[in-house]
C-alpha positions as a Markdown table, in Angstrom:
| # | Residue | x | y | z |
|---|---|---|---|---|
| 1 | Unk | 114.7 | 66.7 | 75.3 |
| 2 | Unk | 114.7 | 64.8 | 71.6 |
| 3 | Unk | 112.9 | 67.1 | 69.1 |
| 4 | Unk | 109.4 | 66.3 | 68.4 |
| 5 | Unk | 108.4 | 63.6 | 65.0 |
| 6 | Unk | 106.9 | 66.1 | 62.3 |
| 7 | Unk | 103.5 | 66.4 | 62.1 |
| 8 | Unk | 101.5 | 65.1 | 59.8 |
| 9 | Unk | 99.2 | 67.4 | 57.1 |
| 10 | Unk | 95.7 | 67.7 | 57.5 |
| 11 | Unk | 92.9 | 69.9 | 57.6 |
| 12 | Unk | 92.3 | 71.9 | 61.5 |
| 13 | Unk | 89.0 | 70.1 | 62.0 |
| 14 | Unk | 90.3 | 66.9 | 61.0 |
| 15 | Unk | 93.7 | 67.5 | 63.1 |
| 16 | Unk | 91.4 | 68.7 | 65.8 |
| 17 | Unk | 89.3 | 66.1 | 66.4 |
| 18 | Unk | 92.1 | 63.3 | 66.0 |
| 19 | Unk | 94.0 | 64.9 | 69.0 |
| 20 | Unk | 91.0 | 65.6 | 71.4 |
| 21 | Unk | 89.5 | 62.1 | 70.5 |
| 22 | Unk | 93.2 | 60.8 | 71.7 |
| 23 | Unk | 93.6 | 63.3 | 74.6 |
| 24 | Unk | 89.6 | 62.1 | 75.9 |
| 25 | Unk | 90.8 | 58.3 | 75.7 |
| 26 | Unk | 92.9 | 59.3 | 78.7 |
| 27 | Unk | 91.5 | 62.8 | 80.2 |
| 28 | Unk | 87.8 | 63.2 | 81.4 |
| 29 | Unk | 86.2 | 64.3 | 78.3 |
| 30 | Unk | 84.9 | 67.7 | 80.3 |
| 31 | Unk | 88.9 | 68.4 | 80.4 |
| 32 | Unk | 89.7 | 68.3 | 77.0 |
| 33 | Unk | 88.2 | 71.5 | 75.3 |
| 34 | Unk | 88.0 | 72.1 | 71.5 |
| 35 | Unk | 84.9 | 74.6 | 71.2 |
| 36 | Unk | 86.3 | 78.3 | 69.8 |
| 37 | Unk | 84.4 | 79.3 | 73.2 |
| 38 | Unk | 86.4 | 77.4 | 75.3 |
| 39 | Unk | 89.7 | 78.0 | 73.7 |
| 40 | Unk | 89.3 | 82.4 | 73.6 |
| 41 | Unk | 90.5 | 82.4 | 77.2 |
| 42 | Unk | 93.6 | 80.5 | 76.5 |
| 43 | Unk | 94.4 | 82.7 | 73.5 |
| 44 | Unk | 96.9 | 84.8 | 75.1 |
| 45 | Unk | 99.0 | 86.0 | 78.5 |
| 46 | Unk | 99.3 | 89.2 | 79.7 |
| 47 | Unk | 100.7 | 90.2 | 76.5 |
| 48 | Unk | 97.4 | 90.8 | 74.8 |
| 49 | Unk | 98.7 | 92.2 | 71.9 |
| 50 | Unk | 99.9 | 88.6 | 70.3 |
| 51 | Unk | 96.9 | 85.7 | 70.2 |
| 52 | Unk | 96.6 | 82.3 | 68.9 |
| 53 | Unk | 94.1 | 79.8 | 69.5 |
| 54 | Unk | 95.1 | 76.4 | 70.5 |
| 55 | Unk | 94.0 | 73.5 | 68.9 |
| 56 | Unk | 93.5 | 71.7 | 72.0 |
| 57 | Unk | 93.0 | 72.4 | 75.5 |
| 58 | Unk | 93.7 | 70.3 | 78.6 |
| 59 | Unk | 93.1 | 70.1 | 81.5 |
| 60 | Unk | 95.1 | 67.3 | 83.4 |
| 61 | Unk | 94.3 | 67.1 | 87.3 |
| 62 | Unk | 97.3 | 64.8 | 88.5 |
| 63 | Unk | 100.9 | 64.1 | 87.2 |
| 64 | Unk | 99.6 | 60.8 | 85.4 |
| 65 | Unk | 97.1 | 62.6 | 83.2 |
| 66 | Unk | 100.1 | 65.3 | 82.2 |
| 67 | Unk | 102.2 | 62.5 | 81.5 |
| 68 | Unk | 99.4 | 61.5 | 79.2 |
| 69 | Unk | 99.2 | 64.6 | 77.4 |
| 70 | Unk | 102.9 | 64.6 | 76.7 |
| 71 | Unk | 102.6 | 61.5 | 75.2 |
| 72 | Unk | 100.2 | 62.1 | 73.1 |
| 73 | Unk | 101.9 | 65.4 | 71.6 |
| 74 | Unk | 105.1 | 63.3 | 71.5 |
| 75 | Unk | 103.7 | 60.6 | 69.6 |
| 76 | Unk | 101.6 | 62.7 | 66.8 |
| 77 | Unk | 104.1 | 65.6 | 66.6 |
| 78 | Unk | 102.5 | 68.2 | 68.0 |
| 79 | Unk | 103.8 | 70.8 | 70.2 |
| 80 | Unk | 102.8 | 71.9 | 73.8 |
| 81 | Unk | 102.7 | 74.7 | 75.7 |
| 82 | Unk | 102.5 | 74.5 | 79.6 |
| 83 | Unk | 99.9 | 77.2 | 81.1 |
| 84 | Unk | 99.6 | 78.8 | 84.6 |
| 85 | Unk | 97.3 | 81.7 | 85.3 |
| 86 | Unk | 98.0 | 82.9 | 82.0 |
| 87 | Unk | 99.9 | 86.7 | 83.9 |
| 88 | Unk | 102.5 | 86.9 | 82.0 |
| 89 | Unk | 104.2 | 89.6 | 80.0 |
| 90 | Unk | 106.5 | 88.0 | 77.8 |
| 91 | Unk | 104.1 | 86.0 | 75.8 |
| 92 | Unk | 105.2 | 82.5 | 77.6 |
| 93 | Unk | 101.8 | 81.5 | 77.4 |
| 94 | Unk | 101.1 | 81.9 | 74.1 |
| 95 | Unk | 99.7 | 79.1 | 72.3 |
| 96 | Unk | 100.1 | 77.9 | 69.5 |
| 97 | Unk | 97.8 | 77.5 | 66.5 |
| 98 | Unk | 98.4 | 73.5 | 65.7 |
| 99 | Unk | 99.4 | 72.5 | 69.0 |
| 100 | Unk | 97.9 | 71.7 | 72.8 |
| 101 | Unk | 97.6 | 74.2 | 75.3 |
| 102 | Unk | 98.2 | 71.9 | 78.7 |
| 103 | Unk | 96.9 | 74.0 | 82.0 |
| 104 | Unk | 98.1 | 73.6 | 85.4 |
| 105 | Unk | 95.3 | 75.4 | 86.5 |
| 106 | Unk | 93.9 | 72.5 | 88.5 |
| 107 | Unk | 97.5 | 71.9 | 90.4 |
| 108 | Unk | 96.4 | 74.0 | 93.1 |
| 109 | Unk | 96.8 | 72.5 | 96.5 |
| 110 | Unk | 99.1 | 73.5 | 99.0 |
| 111 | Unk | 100.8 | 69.9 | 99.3 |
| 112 | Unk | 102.8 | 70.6 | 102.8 |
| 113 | Unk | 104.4 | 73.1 | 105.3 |
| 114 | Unk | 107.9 | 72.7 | 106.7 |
| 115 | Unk | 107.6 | 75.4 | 109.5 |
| 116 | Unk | 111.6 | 74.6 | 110.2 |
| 117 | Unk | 112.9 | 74.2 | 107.5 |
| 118 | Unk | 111.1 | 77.0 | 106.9 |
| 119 | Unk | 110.1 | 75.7 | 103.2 |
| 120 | Unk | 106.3 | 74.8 | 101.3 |
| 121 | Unk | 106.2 | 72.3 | 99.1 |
| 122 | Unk | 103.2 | 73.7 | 96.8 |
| 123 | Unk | 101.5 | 72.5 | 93.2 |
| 124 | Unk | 102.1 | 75.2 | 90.3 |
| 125 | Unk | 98.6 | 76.6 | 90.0 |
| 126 | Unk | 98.9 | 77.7 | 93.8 |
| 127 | Unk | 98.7 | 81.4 | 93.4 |
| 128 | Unk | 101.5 | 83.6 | 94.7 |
| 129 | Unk | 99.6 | 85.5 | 97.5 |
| 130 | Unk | 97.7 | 81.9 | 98.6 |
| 131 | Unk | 101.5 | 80.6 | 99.8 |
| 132 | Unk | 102.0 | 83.8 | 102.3 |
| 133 | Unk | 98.5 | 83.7 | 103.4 |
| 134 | Unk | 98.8 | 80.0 | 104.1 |
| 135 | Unk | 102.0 | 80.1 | 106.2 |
| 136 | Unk | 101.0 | 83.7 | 108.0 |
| 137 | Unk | 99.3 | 81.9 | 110.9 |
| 138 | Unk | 103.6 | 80.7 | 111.1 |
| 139 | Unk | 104.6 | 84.1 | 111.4 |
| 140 | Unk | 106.2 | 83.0 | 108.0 |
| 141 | Unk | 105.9 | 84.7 | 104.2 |
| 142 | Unk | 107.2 | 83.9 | 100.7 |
| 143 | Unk | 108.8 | 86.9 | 99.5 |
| 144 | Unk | 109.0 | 87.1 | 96.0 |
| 145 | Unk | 105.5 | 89.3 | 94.7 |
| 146 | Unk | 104.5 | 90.6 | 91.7 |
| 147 | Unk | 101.8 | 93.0 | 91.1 |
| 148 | Unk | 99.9 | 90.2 | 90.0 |
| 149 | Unk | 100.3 | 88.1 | 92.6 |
| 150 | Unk | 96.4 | 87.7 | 93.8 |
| 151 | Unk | 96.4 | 86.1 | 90.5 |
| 152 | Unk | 99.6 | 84.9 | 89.4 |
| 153 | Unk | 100.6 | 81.1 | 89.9 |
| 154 | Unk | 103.9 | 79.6 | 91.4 |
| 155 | Unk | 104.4 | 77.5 | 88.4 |
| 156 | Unk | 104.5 | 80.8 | 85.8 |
| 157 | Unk | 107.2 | 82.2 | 88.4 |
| 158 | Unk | 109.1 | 79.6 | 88.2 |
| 159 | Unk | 108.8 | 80.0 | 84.5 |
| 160 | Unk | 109.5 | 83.8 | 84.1 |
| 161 | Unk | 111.8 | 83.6 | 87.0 |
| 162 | Unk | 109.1 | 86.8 | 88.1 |
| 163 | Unk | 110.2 | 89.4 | 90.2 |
| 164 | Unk | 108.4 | 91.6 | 92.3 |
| 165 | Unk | 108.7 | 94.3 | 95.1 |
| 166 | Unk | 110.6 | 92.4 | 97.9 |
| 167 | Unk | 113.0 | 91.1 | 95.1 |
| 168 | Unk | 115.3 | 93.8 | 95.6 |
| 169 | Unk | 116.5 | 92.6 | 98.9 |
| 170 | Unk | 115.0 | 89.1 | 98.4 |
| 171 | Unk | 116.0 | 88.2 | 95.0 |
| 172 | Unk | 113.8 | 86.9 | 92.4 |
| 173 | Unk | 112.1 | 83.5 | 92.0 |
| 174 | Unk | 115.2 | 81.9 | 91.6 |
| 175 | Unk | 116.7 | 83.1 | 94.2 |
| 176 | Unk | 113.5 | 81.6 | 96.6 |
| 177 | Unk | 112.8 | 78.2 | 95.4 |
| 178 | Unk | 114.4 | 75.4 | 96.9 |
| 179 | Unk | 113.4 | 72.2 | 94.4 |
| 180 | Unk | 111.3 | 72.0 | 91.2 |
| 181 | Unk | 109.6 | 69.0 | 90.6 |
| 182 | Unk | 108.6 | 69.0 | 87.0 |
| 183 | Unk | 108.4 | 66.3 | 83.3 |
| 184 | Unk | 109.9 | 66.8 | 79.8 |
| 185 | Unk | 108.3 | 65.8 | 76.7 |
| 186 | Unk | 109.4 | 62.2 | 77.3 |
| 187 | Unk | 107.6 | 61.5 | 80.1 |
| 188 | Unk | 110.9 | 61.6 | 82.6 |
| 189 | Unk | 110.1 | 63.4 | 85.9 |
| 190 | Unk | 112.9 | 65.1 | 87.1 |
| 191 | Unk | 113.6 | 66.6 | 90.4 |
| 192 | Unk | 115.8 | 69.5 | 90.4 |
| 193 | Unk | 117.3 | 71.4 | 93.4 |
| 194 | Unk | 117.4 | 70.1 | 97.2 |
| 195 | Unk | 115.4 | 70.4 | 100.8 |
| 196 | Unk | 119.6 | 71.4 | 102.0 |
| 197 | Unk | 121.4 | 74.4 | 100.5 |
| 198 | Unk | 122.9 | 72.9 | 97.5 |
| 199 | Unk | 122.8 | 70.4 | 94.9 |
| 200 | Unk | 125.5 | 67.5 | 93.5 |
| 201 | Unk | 125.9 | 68.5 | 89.5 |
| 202 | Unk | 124.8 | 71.3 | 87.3 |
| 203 | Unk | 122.5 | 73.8 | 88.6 |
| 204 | Unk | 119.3 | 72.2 | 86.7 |
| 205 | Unk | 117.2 | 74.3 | 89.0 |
| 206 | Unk | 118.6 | 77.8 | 87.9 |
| 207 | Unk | 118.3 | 76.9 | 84.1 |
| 208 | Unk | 114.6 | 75.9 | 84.3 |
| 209 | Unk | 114.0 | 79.2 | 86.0 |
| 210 | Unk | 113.2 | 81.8 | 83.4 |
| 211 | Unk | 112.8 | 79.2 | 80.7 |
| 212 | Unk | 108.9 | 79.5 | 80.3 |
| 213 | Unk | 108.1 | 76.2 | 79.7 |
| 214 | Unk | 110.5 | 75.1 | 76.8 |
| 215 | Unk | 112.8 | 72.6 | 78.8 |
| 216 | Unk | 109.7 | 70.8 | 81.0 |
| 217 | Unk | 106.7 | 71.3 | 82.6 |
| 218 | Unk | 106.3 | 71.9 | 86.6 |
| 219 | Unk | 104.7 | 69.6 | 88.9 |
| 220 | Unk | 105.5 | 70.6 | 92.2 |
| 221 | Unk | 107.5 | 73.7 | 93.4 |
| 222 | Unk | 109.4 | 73.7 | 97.3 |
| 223 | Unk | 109.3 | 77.4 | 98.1 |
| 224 | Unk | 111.6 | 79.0 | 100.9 |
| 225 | Unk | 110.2 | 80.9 | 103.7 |
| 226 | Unk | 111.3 | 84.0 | 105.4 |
| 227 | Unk | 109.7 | 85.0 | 109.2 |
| 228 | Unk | 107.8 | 88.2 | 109.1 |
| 229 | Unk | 109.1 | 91.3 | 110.0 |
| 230 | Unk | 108.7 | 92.7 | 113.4 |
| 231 | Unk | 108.7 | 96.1 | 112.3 |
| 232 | Unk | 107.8 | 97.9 | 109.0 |
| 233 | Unk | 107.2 | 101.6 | 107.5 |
| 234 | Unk | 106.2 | 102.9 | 104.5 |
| 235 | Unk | 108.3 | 106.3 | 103.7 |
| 236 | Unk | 106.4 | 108.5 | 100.8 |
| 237 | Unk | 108.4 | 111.0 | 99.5 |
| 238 | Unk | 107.0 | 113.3 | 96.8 |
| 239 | Unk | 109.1 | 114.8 | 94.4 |
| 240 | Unk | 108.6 | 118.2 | 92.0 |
| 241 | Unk | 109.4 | 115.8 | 88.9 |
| 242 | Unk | 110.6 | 111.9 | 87.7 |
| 243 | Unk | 114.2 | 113.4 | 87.2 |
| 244 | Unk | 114.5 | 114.1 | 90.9 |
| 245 | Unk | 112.6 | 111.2 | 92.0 |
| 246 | Unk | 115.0 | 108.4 | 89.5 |
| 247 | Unk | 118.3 | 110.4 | 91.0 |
| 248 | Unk | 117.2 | 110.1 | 94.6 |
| 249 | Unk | 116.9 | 106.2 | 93.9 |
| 250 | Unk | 120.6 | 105.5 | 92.8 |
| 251 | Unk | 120.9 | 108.1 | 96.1 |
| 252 | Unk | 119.6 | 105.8 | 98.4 |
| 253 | Unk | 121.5 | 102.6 | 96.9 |
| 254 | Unk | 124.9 | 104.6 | 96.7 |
| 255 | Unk | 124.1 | 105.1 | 100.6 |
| 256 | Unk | 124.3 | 101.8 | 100.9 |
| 257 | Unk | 120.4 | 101.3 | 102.2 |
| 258 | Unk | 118.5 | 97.9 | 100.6 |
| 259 | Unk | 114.9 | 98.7 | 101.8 |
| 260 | Unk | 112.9 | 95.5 | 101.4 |
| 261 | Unk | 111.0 | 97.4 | 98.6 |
| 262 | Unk | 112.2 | 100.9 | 96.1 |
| 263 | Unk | 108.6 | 101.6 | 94.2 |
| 264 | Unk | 108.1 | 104.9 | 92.4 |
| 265 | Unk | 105.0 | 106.3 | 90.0 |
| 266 | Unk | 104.8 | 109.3 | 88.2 |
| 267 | Unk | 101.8 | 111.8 | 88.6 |
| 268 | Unk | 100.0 | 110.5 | 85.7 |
| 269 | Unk | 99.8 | 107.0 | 87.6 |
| 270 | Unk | 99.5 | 108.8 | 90.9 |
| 271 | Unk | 96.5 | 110.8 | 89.7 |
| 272 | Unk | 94.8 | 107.3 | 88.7 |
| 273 | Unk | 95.4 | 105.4 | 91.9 |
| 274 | Unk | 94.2 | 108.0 | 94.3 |
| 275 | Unk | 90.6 | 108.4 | 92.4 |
| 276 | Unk | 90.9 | 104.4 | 92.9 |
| 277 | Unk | 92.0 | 103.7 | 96.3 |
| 278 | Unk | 92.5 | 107.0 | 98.1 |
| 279 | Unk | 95.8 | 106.3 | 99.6 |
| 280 | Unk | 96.4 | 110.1 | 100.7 |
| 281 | Unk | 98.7 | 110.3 | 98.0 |
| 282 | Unk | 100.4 | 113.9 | 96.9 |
| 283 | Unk | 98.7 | 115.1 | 93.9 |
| 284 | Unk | 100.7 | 117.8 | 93.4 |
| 285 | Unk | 104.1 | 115.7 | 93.4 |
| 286 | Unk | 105.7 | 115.0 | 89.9 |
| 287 | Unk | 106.6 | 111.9 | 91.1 |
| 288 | Unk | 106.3 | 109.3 | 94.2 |
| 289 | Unk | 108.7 | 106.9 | 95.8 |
| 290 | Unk | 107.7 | 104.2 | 98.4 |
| 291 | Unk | 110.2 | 102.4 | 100.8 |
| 292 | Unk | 109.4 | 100.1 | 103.1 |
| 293 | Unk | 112.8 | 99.7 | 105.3 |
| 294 | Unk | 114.3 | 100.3 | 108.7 |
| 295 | Unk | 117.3 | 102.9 | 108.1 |
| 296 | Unk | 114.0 | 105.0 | 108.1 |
| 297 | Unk | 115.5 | 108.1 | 109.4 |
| 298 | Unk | 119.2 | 107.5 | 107.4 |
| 299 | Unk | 116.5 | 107.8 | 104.0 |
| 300 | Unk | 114.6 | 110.6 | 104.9 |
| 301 | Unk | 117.9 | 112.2 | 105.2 |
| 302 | Unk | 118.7 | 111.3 | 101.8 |
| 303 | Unk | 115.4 | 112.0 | 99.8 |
| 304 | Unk | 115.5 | 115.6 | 101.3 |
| 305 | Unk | 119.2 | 115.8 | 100.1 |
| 306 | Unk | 117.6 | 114.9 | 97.1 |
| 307 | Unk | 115.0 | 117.5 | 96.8 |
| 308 | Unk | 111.9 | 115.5 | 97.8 |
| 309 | Unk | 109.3 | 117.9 | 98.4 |
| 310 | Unk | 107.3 | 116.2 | 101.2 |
| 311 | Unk | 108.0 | 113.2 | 103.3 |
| 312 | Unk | 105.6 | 110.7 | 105.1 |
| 313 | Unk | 106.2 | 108.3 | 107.1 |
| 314 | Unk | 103.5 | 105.7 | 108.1 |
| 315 | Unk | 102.6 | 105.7 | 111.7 |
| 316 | Unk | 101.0 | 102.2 | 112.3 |
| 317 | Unk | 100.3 | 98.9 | 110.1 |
| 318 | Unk | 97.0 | 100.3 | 108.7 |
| 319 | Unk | 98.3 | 103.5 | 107.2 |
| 320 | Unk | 101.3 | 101.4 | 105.4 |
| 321 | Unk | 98.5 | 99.3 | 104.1 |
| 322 | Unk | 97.1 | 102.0 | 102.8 |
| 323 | Unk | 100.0 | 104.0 | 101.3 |
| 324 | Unk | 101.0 | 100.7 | 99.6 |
| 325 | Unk | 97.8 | 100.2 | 98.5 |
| 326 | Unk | 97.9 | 102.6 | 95.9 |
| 327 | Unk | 101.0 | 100.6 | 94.2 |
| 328 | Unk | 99.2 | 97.5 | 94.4 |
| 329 | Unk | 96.4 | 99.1 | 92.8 |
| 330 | Unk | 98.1 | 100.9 | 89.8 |
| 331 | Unk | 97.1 | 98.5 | 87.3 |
| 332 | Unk | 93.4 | 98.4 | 87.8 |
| 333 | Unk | 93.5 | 101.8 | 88.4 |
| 334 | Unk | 95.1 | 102.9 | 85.1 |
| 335 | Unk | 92.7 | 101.0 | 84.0 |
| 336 | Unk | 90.0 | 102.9 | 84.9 |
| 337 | Unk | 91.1 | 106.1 | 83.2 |
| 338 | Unk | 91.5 | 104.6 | 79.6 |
| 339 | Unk | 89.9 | 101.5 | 77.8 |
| 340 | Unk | 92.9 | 100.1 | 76.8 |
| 341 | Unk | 96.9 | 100.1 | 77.3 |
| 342 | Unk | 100.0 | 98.1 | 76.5 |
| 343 | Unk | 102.4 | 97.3 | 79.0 |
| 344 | Unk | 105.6 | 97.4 | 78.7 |
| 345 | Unk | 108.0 | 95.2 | 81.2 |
| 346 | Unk | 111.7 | 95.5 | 81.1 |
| 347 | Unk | 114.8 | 96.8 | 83.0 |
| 348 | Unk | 117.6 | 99.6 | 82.7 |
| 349 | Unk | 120.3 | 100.3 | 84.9 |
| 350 | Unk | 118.9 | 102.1 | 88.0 |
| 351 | Unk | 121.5 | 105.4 | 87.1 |
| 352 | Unk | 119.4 | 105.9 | 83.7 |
| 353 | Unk | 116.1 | 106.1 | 85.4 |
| 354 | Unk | 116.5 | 110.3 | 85.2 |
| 355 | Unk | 117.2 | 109.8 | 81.5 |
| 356 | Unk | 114.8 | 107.4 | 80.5 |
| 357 | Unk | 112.0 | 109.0 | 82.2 |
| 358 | Unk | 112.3 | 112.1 | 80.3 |
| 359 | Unk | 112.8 | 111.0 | 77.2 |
| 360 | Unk | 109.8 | 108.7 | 78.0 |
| 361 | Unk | 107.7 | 111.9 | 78.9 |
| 362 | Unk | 109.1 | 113.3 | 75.4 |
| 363 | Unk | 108.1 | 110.6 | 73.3 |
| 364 | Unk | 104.5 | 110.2 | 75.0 |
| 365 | Unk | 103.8 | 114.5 | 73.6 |
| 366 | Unk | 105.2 | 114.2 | 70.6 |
| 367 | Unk | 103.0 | 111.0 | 69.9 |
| 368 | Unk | 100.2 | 111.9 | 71.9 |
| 369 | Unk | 100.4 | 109.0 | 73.8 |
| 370 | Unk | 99.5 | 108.9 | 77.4 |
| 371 | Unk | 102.0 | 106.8 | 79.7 |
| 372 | Unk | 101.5 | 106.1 | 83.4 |
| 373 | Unk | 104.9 | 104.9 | 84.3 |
| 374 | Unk | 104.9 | 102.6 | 87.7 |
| 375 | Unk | 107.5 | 100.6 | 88.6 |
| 376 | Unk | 110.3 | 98.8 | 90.8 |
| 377 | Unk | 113.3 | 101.4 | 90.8 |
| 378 | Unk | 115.5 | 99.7 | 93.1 |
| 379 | Unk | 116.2 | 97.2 | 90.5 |
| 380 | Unk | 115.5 | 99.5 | 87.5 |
| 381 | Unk | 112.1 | 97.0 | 86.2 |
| 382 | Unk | 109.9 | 99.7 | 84.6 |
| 383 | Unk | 106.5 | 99.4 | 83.3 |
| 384 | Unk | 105.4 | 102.5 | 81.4 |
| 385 | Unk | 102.0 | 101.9 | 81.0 |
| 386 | Unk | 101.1 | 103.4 | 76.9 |
């Protein structure tokens, strides 16, 4: 993509108004927002901490009217930034202060079903848990599935390449999408990926994955399908502390078992989500890990080798509901016990879990810092909770 012409000077107000009175020649004027109202919710991502306010919002409702916008930021030099649900933990929807927010939030149909190829074609504001509940009727799901994803869209996945539960058998996003339709800032659509298993050329589709916006914006995303299980179980296993808990986890992987999910939480976090859900958790447990898999009886073997101090193992569809409710829940329910916390999102290497969790209990007394710590320790994702 050719780098944008540099802006011109000019006061906000003045800037403002020249861009929305541009944007409204080719957007319905009820899609272009400039109010300081309007534009507080587009002010950050998940990542709270950071804010900006656009200069301009919009609101496009079909590839023509993004198109539009593009050109318009192309040809008065001001920069864009592509918006889903607005999720995000990395701060890929952050706006910035001279330049257009552009939200896909209006992309939101499911545009078809291929039920064998086993694939969805679906617009970028689709949210993540709307794809699984439209193809369950199939027998079908869409594996990938963040904590947020009642809320999350498909395009914002496909921009933080998100992760996810299932993603440490499944893969992440990446690993799940089969094309990207999507625009750069000159107004070329481009059609990455392919309905077979591979592509002619460079692997377009990969690079765009993670890339939060910066290369082009997302039209349309195919998704691939997996058939639901027949079977699944929920194992809890309780542990006297988060050192015990993080060794049992490399355990489990060095016995070569790859449940479909590896979740733990610490008793901070597990004190929080049973006064939210009451999931029948452990209080007394230091720590809690969650698989759902079917060497059941192979990992019970292995947490008790471990030193878990109790083991349960869900009997029928309701009770795994409800003992993976309580992980579903953990946000909100940290939530609930303080006014306010910053999340942290990254990823160590699934033998320093033992490590990092103590010093992570070390650092929160000698700061006086609560953490909840909840995360995805088969793949080492952790998301202390400050």
């Amino acid at each position: 993509m050719s780098a944008l012409p540099e802006a011109p000077v000019g006061s906000r107000p003045a800037r403002q108004a020249e861009i929305a009175a541009r944007l409204r020649q080719l957007l319905p004027a009820a899609s272009v927002l400039v109010e300081q109202e309007a534009l507080l919710p587009y002010e950050c991502d998940g990542l709270s901490a950071y804010r900006a306010t656009p200069l301009v919002a919009a609101l496009p409702s079909d590839e023509s009217q993004v198109a539009a916008v593009l050109a318009v930021a192309r040809e008065t030099g001001t920069p864009v930034v592509a918006r889903g649900s607005g999720t995000g933990l990395s701060g890929g929807a952050l706006p910035l202060s001279d330049g257009i927010l552009l939200s896909l939030a209006k992309f939101n149909r499911v545009v078809a079903v291929d039920q064998a190829a086993r694939h969805a074609r679906v617009q970028p504001g689709v949210t993540n848990l709307r794809i699984s509940q439209q193809v369950a009727p199939l027998g079908l799901y869409y594996a990938p599935d963040p904590s947020s994803q009642i809320a999350c869209s498909i395009g914002g996945n496909v921009a933080e390449n998100s992760g996810g539960v299932h993603c440490l058998k499944y893969g992440l996003t990446v690993h799940n999408v089969a094309r990207v339709r999507a625009i750069g800032i000159e107004g070329d659509l481009l059609d990455l990926g392919s309905d077979a298993l591979d592509a002619p050329g460079y692997d377009l589709l990969a690079l765009v994955h993670g890339s939060e916006g910066l290369l082009a914006v997302t039209l349309e995303v195919t998704v691939k399908l997996l058939p639901r299980p027949e079977t699944a179980q929920v194992v809890m296993a309780s542990f006297p502390d988060v050192e015990s808990a993080g060794d049992a986890v490399a355990s489990v992987i060095g016995a070569g078992i790859i449940p479909a999910g590896l979740e733990m939480m610490d008793k901070l976090a597990i004190s929080a989500v049973e006064g939210f859900v009451h999931a029948g958790y452990d209080m007394d447990a230091g720590a809690i890990r969650e698989e759902v898999a079917h060497e059941v009886a192979q990992m019970i073997e292995v947490m008790r080798a471990s030193g878990a101090t109790d083991i349960k193992c869900s009997q029928d569809d309701a009770e795994r509901l409800r003992f993976w409710s309580g992980r579903k829940a953990a946000f909100p329910a940290v939530g609930r016990i303080s006014p306010d916390y910053y999340c942290i999102d990254g990823s160590i290497p699934r033998g320093a879990l033992a490590k990092v969790l103590r010093r992570t209990e070390e650092l929160s007394a000698h700061y006086n810092l609560r953490c909840a710590n909840v995360f995805h320790a088969g793949d080492g994702n952790l998301h202390p909770l400050i």
